[in-house]
N, C-alpha and C positions, 0 to 999 in steps of 0.2 A: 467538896462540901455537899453536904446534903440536907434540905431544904424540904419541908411536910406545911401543906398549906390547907386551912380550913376557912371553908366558908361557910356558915352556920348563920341559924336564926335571924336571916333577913326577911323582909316582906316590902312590899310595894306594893302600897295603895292608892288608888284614886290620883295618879300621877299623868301627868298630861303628856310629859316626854313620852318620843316614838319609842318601840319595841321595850316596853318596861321590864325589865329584868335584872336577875343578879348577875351573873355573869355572863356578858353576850362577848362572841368570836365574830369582827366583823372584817372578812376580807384577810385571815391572818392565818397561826396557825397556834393549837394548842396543843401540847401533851404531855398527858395527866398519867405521873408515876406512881402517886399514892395522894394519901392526904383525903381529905370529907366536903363533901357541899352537898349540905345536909338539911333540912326543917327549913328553905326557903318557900315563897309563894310568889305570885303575881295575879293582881284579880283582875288587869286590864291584857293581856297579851299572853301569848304563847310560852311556854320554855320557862318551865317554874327553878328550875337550876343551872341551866345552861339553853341560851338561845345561839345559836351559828347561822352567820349567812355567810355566803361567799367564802370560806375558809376549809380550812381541814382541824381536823381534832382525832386524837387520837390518844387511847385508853389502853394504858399497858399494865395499869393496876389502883387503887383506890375503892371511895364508894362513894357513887352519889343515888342518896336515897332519899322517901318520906318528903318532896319535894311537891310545891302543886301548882297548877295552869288551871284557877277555876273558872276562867270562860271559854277556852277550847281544848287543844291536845298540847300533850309534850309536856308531860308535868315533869319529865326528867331530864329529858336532851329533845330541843325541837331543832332542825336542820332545813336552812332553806338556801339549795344550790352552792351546796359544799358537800363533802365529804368525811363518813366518819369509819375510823377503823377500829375496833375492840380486838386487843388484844388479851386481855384481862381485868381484872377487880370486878364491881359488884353494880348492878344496879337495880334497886329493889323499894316496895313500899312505895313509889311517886304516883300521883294521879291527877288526873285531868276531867274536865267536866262532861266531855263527848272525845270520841276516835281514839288515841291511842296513847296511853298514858306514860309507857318509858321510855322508848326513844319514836319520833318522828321526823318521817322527813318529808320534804315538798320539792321537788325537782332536784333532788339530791341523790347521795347512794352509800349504802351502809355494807360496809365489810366485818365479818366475824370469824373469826381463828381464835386459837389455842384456847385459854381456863376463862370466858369470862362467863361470867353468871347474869342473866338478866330474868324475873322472875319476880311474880307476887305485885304487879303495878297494876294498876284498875283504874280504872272510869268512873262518875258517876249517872253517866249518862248510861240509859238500858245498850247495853251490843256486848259484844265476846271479844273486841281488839283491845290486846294488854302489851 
C-alpha cells in the first residue's frame, strides 16, 4: 500500500504549550518517502515544519518547503540531540528570523548522501547561514 501525506497551511500562534509546532519527532523515529509539509509557521518556537528532539528522521524523498520559525532558526527541520539523515527530496524556500533557516541542529548530527536538494532558504535576520 502506498500512502502520500501532506501537511500544509498550519500555523501556531500565541500558543502556550512547549515546543510549538506542526510536526515534532519526540524520542522516535520518522521517515519521510514523499509527500509536502508545506506553508507551516510557528511564531513562538523553533522548527516551522518539523521540530526533532531525541529521535532520528530520515528523508529518502519529498518536499518540505516555504515553512517558517519567525523567532529563531530552523524554519524547515530544527534538530535537537537526534539525528537526521537526507537521502533525497527537497528542501527549499523555509526561513527563520536569525541563524539558519533549513535545517538546524543543536547537539545533534546531520548526514547527506545521494539526490537531495537543500537550497533557496533565508533568514531574516542580516548573516549568510542558509
Amino acid at each position: 500500500m502506498n500512502f502520500k501525506c501532506i501537511i500544509v497551511n498550519n500555523n501556531i500562534f500565541n500558543s502556550t504549550a512547549f515546543k510549538k509546532v506542526v510536526t515534532k519527532i519526540f524520542n522516535n523515529t520518522f521517515n519521510m518517502y514523499g509527500g509536502r509539509i508545506m506553508y507551516n509557521s510557528t511564531t513562538i518556537r523553533q522548527g516551522g515544519g518539523i521540530y526533532m528532539e531525541s529521535g532520528t528522521f530520515r528523508m529518502y524523498g519529498g518536499v518540505i518547503a516555504y515553512n517558517r520559525a519567525e523567532t529563531v532558526y530552523g524554519g524547515g527541520i530544527y534538530i535537537y540531540g537526534g539525528n537526521a539523515y537526507f537521502y533525497g527530496g527537497e528542501i527549499t524556500g523555509n526561513t527563520a528570523k536569525s541563524y539558519v533557516a533549513g535545517v538546524t541542529t543543536i547537539t545533534g548530527k546531520i548526514y547527506i548522501s545521494g539526490n537531495v536538494r537543500i537550497q533557496d532558504n533565508y533568514t531574516t535576520y542580516p548573516n549568510d547561514a542558509t
